[in-house]
C-alpha positions, 0 to 999 in steps of 0.5 A: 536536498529535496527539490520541493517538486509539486510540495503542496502550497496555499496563501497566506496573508497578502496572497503569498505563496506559503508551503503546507506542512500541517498535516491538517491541510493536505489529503492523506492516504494510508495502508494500516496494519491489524492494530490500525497503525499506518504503515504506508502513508501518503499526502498531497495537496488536498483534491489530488487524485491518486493517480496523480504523480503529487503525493509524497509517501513514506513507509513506517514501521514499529517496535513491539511496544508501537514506537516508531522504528523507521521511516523511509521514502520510495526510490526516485527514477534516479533510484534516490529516496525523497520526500518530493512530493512525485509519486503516484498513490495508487491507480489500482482498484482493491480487488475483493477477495471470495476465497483462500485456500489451505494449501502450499502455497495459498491460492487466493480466489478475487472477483476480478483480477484487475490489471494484477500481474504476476510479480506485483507486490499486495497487501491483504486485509480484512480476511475472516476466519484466516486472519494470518494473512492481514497486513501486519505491517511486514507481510507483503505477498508476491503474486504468482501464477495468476490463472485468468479463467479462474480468477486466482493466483498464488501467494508466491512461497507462502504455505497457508496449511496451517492457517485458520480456515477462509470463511469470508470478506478480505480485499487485496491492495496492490499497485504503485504505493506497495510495488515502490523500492523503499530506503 
């Protein structure tokens, strides 16, 4: 049973305590796949920062005809899902894609690394030309061999020989909302 920890409130009628439930009062965050449907998706009281451990996020995911499929919740610190609202959104900054290889595996140059680490788990958006690397709801990357000089890293196991050719834009969204264990 869910503890309610830091679950959103406002006041009602004679300054009682009433909790939020519409989605209409909170702040919402979201990461959505190519047909603009949320996959990952966050809300807390409104005026939460990302970085504040209040948000409560869910992981949805689809059939082929769009209808909800699944939904599951991040691991607690007791490795428990919950709907609490206790998870931090993100405290990342998305990073800008300026290239990406055809190659095996697919090396992906950024203008800035960030605090990305090898083993971090993003997500890709917004590519032109090699548009099989966007977020399509299930393809999650793991990063590898990140070379700090040249600003790149690996697409750990992902062969991007085949794909269209890299001609611009993207960004690469990582950090806690996508590096959390969902069930």
């Amino acid at each position: 049973m869910s503890s309610g920890i830091n679950r959103p409130f406002k006041y009602g009628a004679n300054d009682r305590r009433e909790f939020i439930v519409q989605d209409s009062e909170v702040t919402i965050r979201s990461i959505n796949d190519t047909n603009g449907d949320p996959i990952f998706l966050g809300r807390a009281k409104a005026g939460t920062l990302e970085s504040d451990q209040k948000w409560q996020i869910r992981k949805v995911q689809y059939d082929s005809n769009k209808g909800i499929t699944s939904v599951t919740w991040p691991l607690n610190a007791d490795s428990l899902a919950t709907t609490d609202y206790e998870f931090i959104w993100n405290t990342e900054t998305d990073l800008t894609i300026t290239g990406i290889s055809n190659a095996n595996p697919g090396v992906v140059t950024v203008a800035a690394l960030g605090d990305l680490t090898n083993g971090d788990k993003i997500v890709i958006e917004n590519v032109s030309g090699m548009t099989q690397v966007n977020f399509t709801g299930s393809n999650i990357y793991t990063v590898a061999n990140i070379n700090i000089g040249a600003g790149t890293f690996e697409l750990f196991g992902i062969n991007t020989t085949a794909y269209g050719v890299y001609t611009s834009g993207g960004t690469v969204t990582y950090g806690e909302v996508v590096n959390y264990t969902y069930s």
